[in-house]
C-alpha positions as CSV (number, residue, x, y, z in Angstrom):
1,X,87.7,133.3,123.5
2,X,89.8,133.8,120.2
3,X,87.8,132.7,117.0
4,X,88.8,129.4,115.3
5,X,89.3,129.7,111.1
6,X,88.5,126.8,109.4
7,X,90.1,126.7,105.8
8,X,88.1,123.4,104.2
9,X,88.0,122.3,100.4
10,X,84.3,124.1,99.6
11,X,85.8,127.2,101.9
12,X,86.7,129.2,105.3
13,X,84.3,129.2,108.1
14,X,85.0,131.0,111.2
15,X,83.8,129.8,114.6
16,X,83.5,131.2,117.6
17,X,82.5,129.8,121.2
18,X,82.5,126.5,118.9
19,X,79.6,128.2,116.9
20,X,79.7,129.1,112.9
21,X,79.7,132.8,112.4
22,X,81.0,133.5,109.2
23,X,81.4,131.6,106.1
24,X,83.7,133.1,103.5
25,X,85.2,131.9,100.2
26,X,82.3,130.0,99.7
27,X,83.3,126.8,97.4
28,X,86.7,127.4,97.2
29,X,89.5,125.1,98.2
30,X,91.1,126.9,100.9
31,X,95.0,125.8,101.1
32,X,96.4,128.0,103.5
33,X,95.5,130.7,106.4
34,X,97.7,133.0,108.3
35,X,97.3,136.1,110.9
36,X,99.7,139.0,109.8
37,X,101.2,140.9,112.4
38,X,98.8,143.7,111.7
39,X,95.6,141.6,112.5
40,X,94.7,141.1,108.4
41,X,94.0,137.6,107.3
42,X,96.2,136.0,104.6
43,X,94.1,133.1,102.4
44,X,95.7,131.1,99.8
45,X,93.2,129.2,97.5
46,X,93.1,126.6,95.2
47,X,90.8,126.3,92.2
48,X,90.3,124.0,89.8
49,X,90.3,126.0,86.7
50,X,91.8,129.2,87.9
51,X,94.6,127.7,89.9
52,X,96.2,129.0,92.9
53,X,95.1,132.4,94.1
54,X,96.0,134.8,97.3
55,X,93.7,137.1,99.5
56,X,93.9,139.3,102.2
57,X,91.2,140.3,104.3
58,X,89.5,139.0,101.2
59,X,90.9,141.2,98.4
60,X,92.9,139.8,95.8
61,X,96.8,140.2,95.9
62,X,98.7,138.8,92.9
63,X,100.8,135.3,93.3
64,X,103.5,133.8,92.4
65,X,104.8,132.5,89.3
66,X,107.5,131.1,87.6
67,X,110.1,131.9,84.5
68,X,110.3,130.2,81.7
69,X,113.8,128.9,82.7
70,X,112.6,127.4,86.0
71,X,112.4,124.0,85.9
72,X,111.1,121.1,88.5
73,X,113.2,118.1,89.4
74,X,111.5,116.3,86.3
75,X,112.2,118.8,83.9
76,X,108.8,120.2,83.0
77,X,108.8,123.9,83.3
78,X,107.2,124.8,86.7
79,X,104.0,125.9,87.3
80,X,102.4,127.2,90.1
81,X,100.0,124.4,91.8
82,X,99.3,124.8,95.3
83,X,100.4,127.5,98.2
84,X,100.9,125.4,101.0
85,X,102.1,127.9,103.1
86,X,102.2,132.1,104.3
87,X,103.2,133.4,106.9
88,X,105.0,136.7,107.4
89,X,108.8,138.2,107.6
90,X,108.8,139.1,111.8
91,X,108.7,142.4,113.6
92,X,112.0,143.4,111.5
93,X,109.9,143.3,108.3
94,X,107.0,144.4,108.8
95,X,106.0,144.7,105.1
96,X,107.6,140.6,104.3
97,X,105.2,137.7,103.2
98,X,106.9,134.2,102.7
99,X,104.9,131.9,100.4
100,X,106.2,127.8,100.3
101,X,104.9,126.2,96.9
102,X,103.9,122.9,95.2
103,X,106.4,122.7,93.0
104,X,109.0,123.2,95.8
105,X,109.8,126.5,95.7
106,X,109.9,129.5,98.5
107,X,109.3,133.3,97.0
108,X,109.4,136.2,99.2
109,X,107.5,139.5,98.8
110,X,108.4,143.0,100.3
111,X,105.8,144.8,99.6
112,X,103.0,142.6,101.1
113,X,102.4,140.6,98.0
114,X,102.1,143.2,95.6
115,X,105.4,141.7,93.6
116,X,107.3,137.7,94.5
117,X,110.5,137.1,93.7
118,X,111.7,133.2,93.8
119,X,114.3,132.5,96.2
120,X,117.2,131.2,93.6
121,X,119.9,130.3,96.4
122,X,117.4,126.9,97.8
123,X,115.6,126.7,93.8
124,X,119.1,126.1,93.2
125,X,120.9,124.2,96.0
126,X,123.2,121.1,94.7
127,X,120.8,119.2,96.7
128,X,118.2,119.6,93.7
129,X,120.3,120.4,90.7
130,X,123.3,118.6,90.8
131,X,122.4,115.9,93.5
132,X,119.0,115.3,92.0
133,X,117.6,114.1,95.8
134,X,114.0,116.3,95.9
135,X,111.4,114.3,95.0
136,X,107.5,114.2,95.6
137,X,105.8,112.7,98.7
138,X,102.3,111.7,97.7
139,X,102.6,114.1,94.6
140,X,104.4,113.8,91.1
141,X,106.7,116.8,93.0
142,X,108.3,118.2,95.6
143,X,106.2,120.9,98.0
144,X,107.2,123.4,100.7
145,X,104.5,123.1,103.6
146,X,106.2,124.8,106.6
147,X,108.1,128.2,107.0
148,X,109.1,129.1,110.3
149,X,110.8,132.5,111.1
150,X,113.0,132.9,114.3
151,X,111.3,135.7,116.2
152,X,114.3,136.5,117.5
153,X,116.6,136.2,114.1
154,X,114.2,137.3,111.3
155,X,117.0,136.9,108.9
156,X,117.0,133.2,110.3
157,X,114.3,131.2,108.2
158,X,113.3,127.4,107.8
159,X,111.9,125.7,105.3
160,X,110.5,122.0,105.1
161,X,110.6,120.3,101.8
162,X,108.6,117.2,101.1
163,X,110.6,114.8,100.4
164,X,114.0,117.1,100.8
165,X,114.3,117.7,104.5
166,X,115.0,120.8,106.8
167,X,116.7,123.5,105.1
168,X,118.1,127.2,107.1
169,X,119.2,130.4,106.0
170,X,121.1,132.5,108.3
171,X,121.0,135.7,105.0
172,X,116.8,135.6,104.9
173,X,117.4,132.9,101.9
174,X,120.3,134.1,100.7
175,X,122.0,130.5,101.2
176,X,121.1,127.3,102.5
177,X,122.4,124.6,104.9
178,X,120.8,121.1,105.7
179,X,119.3,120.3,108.6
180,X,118.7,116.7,108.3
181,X,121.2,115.2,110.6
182,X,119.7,112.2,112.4
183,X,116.7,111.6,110.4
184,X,116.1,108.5,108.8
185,X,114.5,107.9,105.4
186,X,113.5,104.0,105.6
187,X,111.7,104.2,102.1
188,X,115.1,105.0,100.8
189,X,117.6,102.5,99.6
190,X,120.0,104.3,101.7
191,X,118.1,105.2,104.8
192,X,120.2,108.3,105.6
193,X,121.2,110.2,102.4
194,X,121.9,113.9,102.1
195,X,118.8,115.0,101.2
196,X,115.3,113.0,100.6
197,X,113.5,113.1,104.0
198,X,110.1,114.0,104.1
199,X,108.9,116.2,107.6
200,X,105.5,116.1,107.6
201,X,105.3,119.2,110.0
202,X,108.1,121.3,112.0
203,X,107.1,123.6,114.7
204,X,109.7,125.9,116.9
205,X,109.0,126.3,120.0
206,X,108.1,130.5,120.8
207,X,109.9,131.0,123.5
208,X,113.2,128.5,123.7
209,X,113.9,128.9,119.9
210,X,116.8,126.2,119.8
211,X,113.9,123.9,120.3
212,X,112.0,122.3,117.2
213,X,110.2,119.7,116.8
214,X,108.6,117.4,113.9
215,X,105.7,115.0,112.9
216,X,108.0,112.8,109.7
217,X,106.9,109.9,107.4
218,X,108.9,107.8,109.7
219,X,108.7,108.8,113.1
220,X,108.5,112.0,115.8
221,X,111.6,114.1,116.0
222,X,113.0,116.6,118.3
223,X,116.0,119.1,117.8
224,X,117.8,121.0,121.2
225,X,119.9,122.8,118.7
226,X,118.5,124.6,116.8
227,X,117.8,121.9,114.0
228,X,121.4,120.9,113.8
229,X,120.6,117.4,115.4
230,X,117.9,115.5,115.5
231,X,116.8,112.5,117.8
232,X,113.2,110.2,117.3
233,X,111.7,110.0,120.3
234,X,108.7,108.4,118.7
235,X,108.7,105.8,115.5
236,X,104.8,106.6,115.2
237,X,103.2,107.6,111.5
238,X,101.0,110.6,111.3
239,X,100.8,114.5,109.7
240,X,100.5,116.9,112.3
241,X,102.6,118.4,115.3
242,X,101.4,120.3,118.3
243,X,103.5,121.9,121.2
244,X,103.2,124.2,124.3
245,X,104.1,127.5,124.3
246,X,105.7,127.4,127.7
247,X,107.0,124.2,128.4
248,X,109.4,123.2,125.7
249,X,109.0,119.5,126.4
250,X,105.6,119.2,126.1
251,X,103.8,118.1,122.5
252,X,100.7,116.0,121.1
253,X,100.4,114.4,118.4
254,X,97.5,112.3,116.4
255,X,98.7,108.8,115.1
256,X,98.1,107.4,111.1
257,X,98.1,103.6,110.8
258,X,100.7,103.7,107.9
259,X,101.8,105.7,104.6
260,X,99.3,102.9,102.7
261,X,96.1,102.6,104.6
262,X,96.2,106.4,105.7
263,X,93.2,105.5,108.5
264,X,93.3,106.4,112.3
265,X,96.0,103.9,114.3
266,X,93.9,100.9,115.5
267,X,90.7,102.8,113.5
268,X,90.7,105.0,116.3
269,X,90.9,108.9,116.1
270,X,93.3,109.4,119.3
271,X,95.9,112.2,120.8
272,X,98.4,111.4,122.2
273,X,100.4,113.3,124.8
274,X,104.3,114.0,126.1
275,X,105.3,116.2,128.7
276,X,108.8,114.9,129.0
277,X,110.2,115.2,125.2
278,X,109.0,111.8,124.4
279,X,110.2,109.7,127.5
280,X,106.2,108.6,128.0
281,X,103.0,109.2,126.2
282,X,99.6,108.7,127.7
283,X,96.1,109.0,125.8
284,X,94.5,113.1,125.6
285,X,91.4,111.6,124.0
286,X,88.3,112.1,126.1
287,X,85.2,112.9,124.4
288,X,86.9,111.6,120.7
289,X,84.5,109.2,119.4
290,X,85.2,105.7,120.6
291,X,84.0,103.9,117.3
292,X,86.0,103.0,114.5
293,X,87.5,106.3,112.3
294,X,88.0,106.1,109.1
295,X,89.2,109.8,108.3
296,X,93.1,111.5,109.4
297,X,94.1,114.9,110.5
298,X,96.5,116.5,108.1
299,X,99.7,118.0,108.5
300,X,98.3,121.4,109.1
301,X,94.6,120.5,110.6
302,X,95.8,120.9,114.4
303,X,95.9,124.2,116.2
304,X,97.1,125.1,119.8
305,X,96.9,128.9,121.5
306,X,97.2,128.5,125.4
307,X,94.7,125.9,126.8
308,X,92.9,126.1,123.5
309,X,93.5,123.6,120.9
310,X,90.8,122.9,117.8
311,X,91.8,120.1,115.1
312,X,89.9,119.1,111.7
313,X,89.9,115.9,110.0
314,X,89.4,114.9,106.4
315,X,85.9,113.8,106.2
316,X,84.9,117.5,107.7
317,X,84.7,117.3,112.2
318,X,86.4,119.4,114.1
319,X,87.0,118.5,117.8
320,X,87.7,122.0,119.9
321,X,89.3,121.8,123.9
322,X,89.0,124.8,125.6
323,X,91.6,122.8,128.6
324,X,94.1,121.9,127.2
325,X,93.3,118.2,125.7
326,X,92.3,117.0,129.1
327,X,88.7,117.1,127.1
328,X,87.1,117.4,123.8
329,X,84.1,118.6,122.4
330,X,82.9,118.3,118.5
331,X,82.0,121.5,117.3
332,X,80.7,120.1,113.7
333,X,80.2,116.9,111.7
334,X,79.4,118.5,108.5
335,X,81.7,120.4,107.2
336,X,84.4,119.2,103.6
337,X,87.6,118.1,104.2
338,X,89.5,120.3,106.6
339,X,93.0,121.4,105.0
340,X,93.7,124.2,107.3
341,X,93.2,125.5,111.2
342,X,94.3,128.6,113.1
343,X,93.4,130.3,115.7
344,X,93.2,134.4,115.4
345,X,92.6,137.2,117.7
């Protein structure tokens, strides 16, 4: 069975079987994990005093930063707050890290974090400067929480801005089109501006790469093209996203009452299940507790790799299937708030 990371606000624990075997990071606010293609594990950190950090395999790699002449949507000079995101540049570069900030900004290394450079063509797309429509979602600004990489394009990236929307580059970031066609923004005067949606998650699907889907402020989302249209196939609230490798209509997701309360749907921790792109749902929540729930997964607390899935809530369980979410078990009670989950080899 592959081993379950654990990235939590006091630090990573590794579990495997649904035991603890290694605790690592120990206190540290752990804001992002991901498996390079060469098996090393990429940890991004947040600390109080010290501020963001980056790790791999647990030595230190520098991060980001910004110029002087970088600005955020406010007009404060930007500063580096959180990584939300890593992942890396795809078989045709092998040696690429992507990094999505807090503020909203996407640098690229190619030299496996040794030097970042800030991608200018999205830092400066109309949609920020000129149109002024990026603004924060739950923060004072805008933050880049999901980079996906087309396995079979690797000069084909997107990027999810909260609030912003869907951007893609065709150029690996060169430029920048919206992707936000048939989203709706109902906290927005206008409901369906250029820009100003906030994606919660966005996952492609690995194998039919046309196929994406999203968890958004005001609904679930699916895309058969690529990201070029979207349709709701769900009006329910909630963070996180998780889809089947093989069947590209096939997702779960775990409901939020609302934006304000931020508590389980009905006080209930629940997952619910499509296997028809949203047609019908139906309840994947044996062995969840069946009292009331007070604490919410977040947008990146939910992890599937074949029939095994894991997720983590905010008030520190973790809830492992090893059948794919026909059953769950709890693996731990007692853990800090889970930020991050991901299953490695």
């Amino acid at each position: 069975m592959d081993k379950l990371l654990v990235g939590t606000s006091k630090g990573l624990i590794t579990f495997h079987n649904g035991k603890e075997v290694r605790f690592e990071y120990e206190g540290l606010n752990i804001t992002a994990i991901h498996q390079l293609t060469n098996g090393e594990i990429a940890v991004a950190i947040n600390h109080k005093h010290w501020g963001s950090k980056l790790f791999i395999n647990g030595a230190p790699i520098p991060a980001p930063t910004f110029q002087k002449n970088h600005k955020t949507v406010t007009g404060s000079q930007a500063i580096l707050k959180q990584i939300w995101f890593i992942t890396d540049g795809g078989e045709k570069y092998p040696d690429r890290l992507w990094v999505g900030t807090e503020p909203g900004a996407l640098f690229i290394s190619e030299d496996r974090g040794q030097h970042w450079h800030l991608i200018n063509g999205l830092w400066n797309h109309p949609s920020r400067i000129s149109h002024q429509q990026w603004f924060g979602a739950g923060k004072d600004l805008p933050f880049i929480h999901s980079i996906i990489v087309d396995p079979n394009n690797n000069d084909c990236i997107y990027i999810s801005v909260s609030c912003a929307g869907i951007f893609r580059s065709m150029d690996s970031g060169k430029t920048w089109d919206l992707m936000n066609e048939g989203m709706k923004a109902k906290y927005l005067p206008n409901p369906k501006p250029e820009a100003g949606y906030d994606p919660h998650q966005v996952l492609m699907h690995p194998t039919h790469n046309h196929v994406l889907w999203q968890q958004n402020h005001c609904g679930v989302y699916r895309s058969e093209n690529g990201g070029k249209q979207w349709i709701e196939i769900n009006d329910q609230y909630g963070f996180c996203i998780s889809i089947d490798e093989h069947n590209p209509e096939e997702a779960w997701i775990i409901p939020v009452e609302n934006e304000t309360s931020r508590i389980p749907k009905d006080r209930l921790l629940r997952v619910l299940h499509t296997q028809d792109c949203g047609k019908s749902w139906n309840d994947a929540s044996s062995g969840l507790p069946n009292e009331p729930f007070y604490s919410i997964v977040l947008r990146n607390g939910f992890a599937k790799k074949g029939d095994l899935m894991a997720f983590g809530t905010t008030n520190g369980n973790v809830y492992m299937s090893n059948d794919k979410a026909n059953s769950w078990q709890e693996i731990s009670t007692n853990l800090a708030k889970v930020n991050y989950i991901s299953f490695i080899k």
